[in-house]
C-alpha positions as CSV (number, residue, x, y, z in Angstrom):
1,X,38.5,34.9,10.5
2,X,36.0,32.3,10.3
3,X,33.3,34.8,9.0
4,X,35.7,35.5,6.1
5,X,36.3,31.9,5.7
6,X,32.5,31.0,5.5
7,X,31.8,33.9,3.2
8,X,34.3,33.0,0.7
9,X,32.6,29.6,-0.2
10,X,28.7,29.9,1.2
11,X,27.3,32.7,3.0
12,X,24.6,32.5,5.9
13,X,22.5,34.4,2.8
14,X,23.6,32.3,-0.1
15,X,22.8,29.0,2.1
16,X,18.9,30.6,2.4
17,X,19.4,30.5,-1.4
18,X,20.6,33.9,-2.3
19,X,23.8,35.4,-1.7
20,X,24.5,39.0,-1.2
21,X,24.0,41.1,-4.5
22,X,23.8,37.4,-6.6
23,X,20.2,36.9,-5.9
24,X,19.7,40.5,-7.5
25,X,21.7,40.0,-10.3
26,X,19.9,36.5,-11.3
27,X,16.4,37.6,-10.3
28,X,17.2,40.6,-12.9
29,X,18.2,38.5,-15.1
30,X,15.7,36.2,-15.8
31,X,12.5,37.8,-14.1
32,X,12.9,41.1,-15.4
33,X,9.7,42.5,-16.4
34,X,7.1,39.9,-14.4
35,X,5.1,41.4,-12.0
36,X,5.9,39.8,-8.6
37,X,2.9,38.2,-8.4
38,X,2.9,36.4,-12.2
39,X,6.4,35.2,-11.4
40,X,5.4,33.3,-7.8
41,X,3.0,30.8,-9.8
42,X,5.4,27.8,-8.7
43,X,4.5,26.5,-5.4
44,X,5.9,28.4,-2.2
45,X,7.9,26.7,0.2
46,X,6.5,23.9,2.0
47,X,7.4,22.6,5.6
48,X,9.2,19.8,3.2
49,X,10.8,22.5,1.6
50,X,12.3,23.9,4.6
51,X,13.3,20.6,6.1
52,X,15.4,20.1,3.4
53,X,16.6,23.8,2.8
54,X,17.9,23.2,6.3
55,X,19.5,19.7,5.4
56,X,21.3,22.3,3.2
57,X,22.6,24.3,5.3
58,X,23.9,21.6,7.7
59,X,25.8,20.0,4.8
60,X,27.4,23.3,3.3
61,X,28.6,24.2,6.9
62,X,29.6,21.0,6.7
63,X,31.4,21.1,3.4
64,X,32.9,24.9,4.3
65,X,34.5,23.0,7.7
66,X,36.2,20.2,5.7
67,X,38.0,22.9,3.5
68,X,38.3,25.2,6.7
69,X,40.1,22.2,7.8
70,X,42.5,21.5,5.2
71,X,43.4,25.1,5.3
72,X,45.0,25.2,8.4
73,X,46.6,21.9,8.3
74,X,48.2,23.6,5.0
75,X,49.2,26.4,7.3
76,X,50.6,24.2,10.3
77,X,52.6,21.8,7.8
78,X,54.1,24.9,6.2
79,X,54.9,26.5,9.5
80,X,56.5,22.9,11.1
81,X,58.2,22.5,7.0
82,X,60.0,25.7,7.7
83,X,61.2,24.5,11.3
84,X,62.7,21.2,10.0
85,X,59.9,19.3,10.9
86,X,61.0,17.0,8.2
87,X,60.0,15.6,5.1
88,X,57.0,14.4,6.0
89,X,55.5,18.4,6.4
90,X,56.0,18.7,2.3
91,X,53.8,15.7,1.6
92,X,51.1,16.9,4.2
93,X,51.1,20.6,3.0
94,X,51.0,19.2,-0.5
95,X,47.8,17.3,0.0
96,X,46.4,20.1,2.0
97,X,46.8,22.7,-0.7
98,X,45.4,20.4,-3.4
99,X,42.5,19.9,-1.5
100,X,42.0,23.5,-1.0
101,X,42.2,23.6,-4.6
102,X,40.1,21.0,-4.9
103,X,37.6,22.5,-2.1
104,X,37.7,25.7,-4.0
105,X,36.7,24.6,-7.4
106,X,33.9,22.4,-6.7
107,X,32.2,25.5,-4.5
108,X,33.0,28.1,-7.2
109,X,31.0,24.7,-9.8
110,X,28.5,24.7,-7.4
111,X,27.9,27.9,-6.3
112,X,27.9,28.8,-10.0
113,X,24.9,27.1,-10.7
114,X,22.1,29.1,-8.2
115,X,24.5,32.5,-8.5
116,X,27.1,34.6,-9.0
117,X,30.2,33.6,-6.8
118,X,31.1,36.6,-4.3
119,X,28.6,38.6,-6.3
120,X,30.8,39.1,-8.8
121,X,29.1,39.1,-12.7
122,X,31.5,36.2,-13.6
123,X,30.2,34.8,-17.6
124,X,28.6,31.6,-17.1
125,X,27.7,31.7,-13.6
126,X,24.3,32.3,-11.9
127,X,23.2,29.5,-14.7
128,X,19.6,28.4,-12.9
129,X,18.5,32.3,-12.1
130,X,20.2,33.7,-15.9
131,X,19.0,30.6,-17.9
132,X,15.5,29.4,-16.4
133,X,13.9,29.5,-19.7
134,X,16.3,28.1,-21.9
135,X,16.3,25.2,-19.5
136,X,12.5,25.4,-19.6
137,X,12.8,25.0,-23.9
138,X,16.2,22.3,-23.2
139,X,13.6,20.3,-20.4
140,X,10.0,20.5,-23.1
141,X,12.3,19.6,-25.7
142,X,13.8,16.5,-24.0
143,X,10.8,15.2,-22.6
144,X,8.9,15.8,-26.3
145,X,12.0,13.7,-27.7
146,X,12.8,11.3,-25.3
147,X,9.4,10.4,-24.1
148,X,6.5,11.5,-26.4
149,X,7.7,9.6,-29.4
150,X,5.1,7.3,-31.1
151,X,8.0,4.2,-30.1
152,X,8.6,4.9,-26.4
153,X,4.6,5.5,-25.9
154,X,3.7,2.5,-27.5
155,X,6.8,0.1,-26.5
156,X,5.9,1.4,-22.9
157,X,1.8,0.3,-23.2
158,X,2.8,-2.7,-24.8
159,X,5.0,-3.9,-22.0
160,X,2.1,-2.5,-19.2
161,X,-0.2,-4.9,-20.6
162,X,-3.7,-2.5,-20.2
163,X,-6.0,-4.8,-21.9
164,X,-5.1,-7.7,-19.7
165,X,-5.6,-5.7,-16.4
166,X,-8.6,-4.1,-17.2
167,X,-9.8,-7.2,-18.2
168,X,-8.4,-8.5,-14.8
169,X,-10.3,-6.1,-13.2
170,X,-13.3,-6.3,-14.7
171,X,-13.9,-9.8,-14.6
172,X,-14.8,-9.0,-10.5
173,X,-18.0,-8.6,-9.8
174,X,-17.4,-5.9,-7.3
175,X,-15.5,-4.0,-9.8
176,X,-18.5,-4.5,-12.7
177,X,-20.7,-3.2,-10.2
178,X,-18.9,-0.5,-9.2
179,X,-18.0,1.0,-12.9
180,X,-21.8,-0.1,-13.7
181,X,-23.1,2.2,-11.0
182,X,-20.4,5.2,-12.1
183,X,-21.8,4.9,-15.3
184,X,-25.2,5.1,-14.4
185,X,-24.5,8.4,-12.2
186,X,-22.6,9.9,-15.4
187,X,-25.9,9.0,-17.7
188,X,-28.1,10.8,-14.8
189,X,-25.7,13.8,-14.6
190,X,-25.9,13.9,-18.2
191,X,-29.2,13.8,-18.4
192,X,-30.1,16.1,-15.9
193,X,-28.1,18.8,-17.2
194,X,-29.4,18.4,-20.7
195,X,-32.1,21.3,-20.9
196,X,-35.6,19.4,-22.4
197,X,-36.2,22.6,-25.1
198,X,-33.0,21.9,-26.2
199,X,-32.9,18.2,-26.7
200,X,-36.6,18.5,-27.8
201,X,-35.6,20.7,-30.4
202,X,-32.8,18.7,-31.8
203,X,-35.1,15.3,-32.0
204,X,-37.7,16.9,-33.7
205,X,-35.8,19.0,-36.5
206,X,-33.4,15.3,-36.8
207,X,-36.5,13.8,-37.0
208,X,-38.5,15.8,-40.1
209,X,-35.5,16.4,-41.8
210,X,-34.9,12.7,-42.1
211,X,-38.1,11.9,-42.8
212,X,-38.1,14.8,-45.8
213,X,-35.2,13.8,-46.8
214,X,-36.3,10.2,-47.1
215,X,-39.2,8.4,-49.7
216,X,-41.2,6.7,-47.2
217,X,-43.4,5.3,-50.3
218,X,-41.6,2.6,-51.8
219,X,-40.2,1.3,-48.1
220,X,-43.4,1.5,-47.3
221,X,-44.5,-0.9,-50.6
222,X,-41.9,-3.4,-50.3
223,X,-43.3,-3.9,-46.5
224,X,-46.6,-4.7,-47.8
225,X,-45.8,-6.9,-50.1
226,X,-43.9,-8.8,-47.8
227,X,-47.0,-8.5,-45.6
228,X,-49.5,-9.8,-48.0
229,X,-47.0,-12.5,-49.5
230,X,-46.7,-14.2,-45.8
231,X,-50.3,-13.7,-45.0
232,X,-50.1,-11.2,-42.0
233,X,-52.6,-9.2,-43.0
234,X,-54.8,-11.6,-42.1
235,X,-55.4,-11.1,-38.6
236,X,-56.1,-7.2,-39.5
237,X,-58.9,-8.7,-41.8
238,X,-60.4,-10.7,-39.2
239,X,-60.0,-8.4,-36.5
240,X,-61.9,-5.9,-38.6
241,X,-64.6,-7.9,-40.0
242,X,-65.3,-9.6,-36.9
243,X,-65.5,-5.8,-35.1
244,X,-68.0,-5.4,-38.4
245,X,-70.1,-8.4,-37.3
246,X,-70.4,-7.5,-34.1
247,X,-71.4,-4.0,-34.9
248,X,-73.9,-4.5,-36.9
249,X,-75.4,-7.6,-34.8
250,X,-75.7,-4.4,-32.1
251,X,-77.0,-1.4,-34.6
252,X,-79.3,-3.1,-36.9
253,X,-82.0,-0.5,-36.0
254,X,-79.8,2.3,-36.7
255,X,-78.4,0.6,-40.2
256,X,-82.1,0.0,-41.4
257,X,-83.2,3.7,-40.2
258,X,-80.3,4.9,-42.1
259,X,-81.2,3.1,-45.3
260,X,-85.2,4.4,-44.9
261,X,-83.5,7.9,-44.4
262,X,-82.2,7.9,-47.7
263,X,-85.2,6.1,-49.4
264,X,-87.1,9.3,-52.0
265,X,-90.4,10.7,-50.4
266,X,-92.9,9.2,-52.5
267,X,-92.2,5.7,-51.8
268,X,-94.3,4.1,-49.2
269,X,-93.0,3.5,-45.6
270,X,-93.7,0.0,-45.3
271,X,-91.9,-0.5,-48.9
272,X,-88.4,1.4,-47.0
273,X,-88.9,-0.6,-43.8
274,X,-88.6,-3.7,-46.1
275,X,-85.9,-2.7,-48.0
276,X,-84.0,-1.4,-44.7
277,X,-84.9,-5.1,-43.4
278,X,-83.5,-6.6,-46.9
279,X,-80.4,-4.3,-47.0
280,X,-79.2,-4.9,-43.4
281,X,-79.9,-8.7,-43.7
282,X,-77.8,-8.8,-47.1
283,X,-74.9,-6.7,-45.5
284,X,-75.1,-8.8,-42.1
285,X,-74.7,-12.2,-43.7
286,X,-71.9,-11.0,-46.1
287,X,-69.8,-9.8,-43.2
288,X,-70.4,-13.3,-41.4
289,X,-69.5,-15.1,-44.5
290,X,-66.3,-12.9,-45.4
291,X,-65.9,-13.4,-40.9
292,X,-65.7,-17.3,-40.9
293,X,-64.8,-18.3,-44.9
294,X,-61.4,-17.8,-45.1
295,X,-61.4,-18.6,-48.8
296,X,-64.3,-15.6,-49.7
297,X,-64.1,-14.2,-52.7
298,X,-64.1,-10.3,-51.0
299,X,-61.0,-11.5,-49.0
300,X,-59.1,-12.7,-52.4
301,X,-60.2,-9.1,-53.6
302,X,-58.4,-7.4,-51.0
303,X,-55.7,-9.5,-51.5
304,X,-55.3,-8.6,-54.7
305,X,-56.4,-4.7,-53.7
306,X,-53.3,-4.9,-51.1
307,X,-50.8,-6.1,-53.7
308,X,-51.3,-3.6,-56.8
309,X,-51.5,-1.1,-54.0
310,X,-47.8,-2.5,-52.9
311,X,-46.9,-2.4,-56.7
312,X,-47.9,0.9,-57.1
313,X,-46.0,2.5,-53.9
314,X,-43.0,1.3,-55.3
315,X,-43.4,2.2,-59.3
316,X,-46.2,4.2,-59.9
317,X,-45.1,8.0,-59.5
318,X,-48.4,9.5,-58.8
319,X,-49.0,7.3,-56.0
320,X,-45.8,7.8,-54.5
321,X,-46.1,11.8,-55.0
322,X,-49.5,11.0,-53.1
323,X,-47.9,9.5,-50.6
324,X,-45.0,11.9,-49.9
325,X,-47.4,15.2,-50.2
326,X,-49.8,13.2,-47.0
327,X,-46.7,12.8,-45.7
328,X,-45.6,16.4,-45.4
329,X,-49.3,17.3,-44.3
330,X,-49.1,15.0,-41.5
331,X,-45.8,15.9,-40.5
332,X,-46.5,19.4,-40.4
333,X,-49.1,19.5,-38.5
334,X,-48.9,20.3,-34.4
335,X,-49.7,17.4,-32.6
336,X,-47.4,15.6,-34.8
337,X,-44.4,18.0,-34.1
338,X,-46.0,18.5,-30.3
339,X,-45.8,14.0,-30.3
340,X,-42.6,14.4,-31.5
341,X,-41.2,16.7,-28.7
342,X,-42.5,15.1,-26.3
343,X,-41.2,11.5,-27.1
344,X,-37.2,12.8,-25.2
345,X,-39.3,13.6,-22.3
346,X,-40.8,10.5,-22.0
347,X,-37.3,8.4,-23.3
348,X,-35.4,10.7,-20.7
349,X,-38.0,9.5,-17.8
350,X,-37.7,6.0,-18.7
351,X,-33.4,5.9,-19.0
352,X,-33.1,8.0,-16.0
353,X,-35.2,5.6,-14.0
354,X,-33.7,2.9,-15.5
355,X,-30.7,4.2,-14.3
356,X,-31.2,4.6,-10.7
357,X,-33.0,1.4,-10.2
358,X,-29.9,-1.5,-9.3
359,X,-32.4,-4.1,-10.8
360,X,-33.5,-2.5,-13.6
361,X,-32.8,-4.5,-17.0
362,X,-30.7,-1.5,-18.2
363,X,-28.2,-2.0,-15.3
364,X,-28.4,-6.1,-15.7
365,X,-27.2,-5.9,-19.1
366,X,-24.5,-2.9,-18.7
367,X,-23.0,-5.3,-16.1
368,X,-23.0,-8.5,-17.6
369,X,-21.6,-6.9,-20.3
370,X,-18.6,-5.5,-18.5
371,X,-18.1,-8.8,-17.1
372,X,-18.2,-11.0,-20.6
373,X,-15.8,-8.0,-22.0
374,X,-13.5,-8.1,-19.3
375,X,-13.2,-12.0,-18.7
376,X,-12.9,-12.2,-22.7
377,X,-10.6,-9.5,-22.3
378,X,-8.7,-11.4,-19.8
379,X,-8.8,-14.9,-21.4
380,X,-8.4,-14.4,-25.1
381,X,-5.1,-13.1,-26.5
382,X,-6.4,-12.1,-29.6
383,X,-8.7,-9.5,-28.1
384,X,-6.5,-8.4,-25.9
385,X,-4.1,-7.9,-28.8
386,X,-6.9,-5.4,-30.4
387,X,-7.7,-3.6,-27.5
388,X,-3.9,-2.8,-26.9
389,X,-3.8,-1.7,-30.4
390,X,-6.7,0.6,-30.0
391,X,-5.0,2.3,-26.8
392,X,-1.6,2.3,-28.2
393,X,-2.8,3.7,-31.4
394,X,-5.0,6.4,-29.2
395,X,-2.5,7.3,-27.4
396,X,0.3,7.5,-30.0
397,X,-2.3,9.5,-31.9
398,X,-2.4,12.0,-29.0
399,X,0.8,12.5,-28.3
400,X,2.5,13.3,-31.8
401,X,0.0,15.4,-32.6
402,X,-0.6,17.2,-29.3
403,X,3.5,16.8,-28.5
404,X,4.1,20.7,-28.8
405,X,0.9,21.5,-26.5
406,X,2.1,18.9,-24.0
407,X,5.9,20.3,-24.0
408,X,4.8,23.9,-24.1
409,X,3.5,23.6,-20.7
410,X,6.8,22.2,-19.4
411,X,8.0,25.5,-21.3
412,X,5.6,28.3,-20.3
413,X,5.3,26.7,-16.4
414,X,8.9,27.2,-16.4
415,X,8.7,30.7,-17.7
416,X,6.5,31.9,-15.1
417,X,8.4,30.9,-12.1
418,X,10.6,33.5,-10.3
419,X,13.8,33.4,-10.8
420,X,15.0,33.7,-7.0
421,X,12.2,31.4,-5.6
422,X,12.8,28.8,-8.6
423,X,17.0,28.8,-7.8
424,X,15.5,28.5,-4.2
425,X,13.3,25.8,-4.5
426,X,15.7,23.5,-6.9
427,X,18.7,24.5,-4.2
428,X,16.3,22.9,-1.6
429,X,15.5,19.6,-3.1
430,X,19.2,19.4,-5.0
431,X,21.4,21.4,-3.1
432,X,22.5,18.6,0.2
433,X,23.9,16.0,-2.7
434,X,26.2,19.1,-4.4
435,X,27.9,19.8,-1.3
436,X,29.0,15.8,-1.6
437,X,30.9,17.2,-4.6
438,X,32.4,20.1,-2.8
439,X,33.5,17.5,-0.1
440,X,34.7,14.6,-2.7
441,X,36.9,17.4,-4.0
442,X,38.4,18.4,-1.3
443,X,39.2,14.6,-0.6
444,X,40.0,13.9,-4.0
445,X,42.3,16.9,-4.2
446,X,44.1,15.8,-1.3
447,X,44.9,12.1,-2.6
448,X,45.8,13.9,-6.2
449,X,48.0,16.3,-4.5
450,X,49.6,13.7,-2.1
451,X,50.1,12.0,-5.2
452,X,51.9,14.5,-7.7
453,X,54.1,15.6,-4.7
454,X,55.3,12.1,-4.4
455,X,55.7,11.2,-7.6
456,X,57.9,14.7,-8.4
457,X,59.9,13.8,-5.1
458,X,60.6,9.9,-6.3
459,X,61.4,11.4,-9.7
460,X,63.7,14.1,-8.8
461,X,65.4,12.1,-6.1
């Protein structure tokens, strides 16, 4: 008797989570056609999982016991009603048979959600196993409504405040530190991965295209003439003419042999010595004079040299054709393109040590200027106001345009479980609070009952 009586509400199967023949019917169902293995991708049962599956159990046994209960104090007040017990026997058996009523209802509800009741292929029963996936689409589709709307992402950054607590947060030293030296590992890793050929490449084809693409010539006019209008060419000059002076104040020998070199055959070698002597002498004291007069009438020529030369980058068009075809020569030549290359290698060395070293000038500055942004962050409202904006914006960005990614996952991670181990697994974390229902409505059955039969008694009295 009381096997019958616990297999009519909850079987020692169904209270594992699938009753006899119900667990077929709802695994067929819903998981027809995925391999065993596809359809286990949610997570098996954990020692959690068990606990509570077992919490389950205790309250269904529970539950079947209250209605066990109710049934045979039905059956004794019906048996002491027919002895002339009294009147009290009608009102007793009257709230006893509501709450079996009651008992009965709320298990066929409940049972009806993880399977069919009895086995039997009742419509609308078996709901979890049968309808997984449209509660998959019901679930992405709630979520994507409810809380991946632009107004509910950005009312709910608003109210979390993220500029002021980064701010917060990065206003402490320890924390600057810490996000400085995360950096610097992520600009390592970076760099270490990049392959040199690679990044070699890139620089150098960036680098001539931009520079064909470019005029350097009238760039480069405009910068001379703001040279030569300030007077920075000056220094050039006199670094030049005093390397002059000083050269030929330590190869007069080899100026005068050159000038006898060139002197015709038939002249006499006494007459070239003395124009080699004359020659170096004249070219000696005009570098000294051009050296130390600042006013000398060569250096107002090269002014003047410098400045149409300026002019003429920037309007004449065969000196700027000049200029770009030199330019194209230089650049296409190998130790440019080899100079070129090699500049990332030499960059990467210097950022990657740069990097590593706590004290270096790259780390200084990436620190102090996490701490300025996050105590400005944290002080002044109006950029804290921006850098909400930005986030909320960002993230609002994200999430209606990526909304039917982010709720197909909800969707297709539904449709993968198994049907039996997903009406398991919700039954284990869900199922202890539905037996409260079964055992509300057997007490709410009795009171109704109790109070209909008095009621009709009152009134027909």
């Amino acid at each position: 008797m009381g096997r019958a009586g616990e297999r009519l509400p909850d079987t020692p199967a169904t209270a594992g989570g699938v009753g006899a023949g119900a667990g077929t019917a709802g695994a067929g169902a819903a998981g027809a056609g995925r391999s065993p293995v596809a359809g286990r991708s949610m997570a098996a049962f954990s020692p959690a999982d068990e606990e509570k599956q077992r919490g389950v159990r205790r309250m269904k046994l529970t539950a079947t016991g209250l209605l066990l209960l109710v049934a045979l104090v039905y059956a004794l007040a019906e048996w002491a009603s027919h002895r002339g017990a009294g009147p009290w026997a009608g009102y007793v058996s009257a709230a006893a048979e509501a709450g079996m009523v009651g008992a009965l209802a709320d298990w066929f509800a409940v049972t009806a959600l993880f399977r069919h009741p009895l086995g039997l292929p009742i419509p609308h029963t078996a709901i979890i196993p049968t309808k997984k996936d449209q509660l998959g689409v019901s679930l992405g589709e709630f979520v994507g409504e409810n809380f991946l709307s632009g107004d509910v992402v950005r009312q709910r950054l608003r109210s979390v405040g993220i500029a002021g607590r980064l701010g917060a947060w990065l206003a402490v030293p320890q924390n600057a530190d810490r996000v400085t030296a995360e950096l610097s590992a992520a600009l390592r890793g970076a760099l270490t991965v990049l392959r040199d050929s690679d990044v070699q490449a890139v620089v150098g084809e960036a680098i001539t295209r931009r520079a064909d693409a470019q005029e350097i010539a009238p760039g480069v006019g405009k910068m001379l003439e703001r040279v030569v209008a300030d007077g920075g060419h000056h220094r050039a000059v006199d670094l030049v003419v005093g390397r002059a002076h000083d050269w030929l104040v330590l190869h007069g020998d080899s100026v005068m042999d050159a000038v006898q070199g060139g002197a015709p055959g038939w002249t006499p070698r006494f007459v070239d010595r003395k124009v080699g002597e004359r020659v170096y002498k004249e070219l000696l004291r005009f570098v000294t004079e051009m050296r130390d007069m600042p006013a000398h009438p060569a250096r107002g020529a090269l002014d003047r040299f410098l400045a149409d030369f300026a002019a003429d980058l920037q309007s004449d068009t065969d000196t700027r054709a000049r200029v770009e075809r030199l330019k194209t020569e230089v650049l296409g030549r190998g130790e440019v393109q080899d100079l070129i290359a090699s500049a990332w290698s030499a960059v990467r060395s210097m950022i990657v040590a740069a990097a590593e070293d706590e004290r270096s000038e790259l780390r200084l500055r990436v620190r102090a200027s996490l701490l300025s942004l996050g105590t400005r962050m944290a002080s002044d409202a109006k950029a804290r106001g921006k850098v909400d904006g930005w986030v909320e914006s960002a993230a609002v960005y994200v999430v209606t345009t990526y909304r039917r990614e982010i709720t197909s996952l909800i969707t297709d991670t539904v449709a993968g479980w198994d049907a039996e181990h997903t009406t398991r697994k919700i039954e284990a974390h869900i199922g202890r609070d539905l037996q409260f229902i079964r055992i509300n409505g057997t007490v709410v059955g009795s009171l109704a009952g109790l109070l209909i039969y008095t009621v009709s008694r009152i009134l027909g009295a």
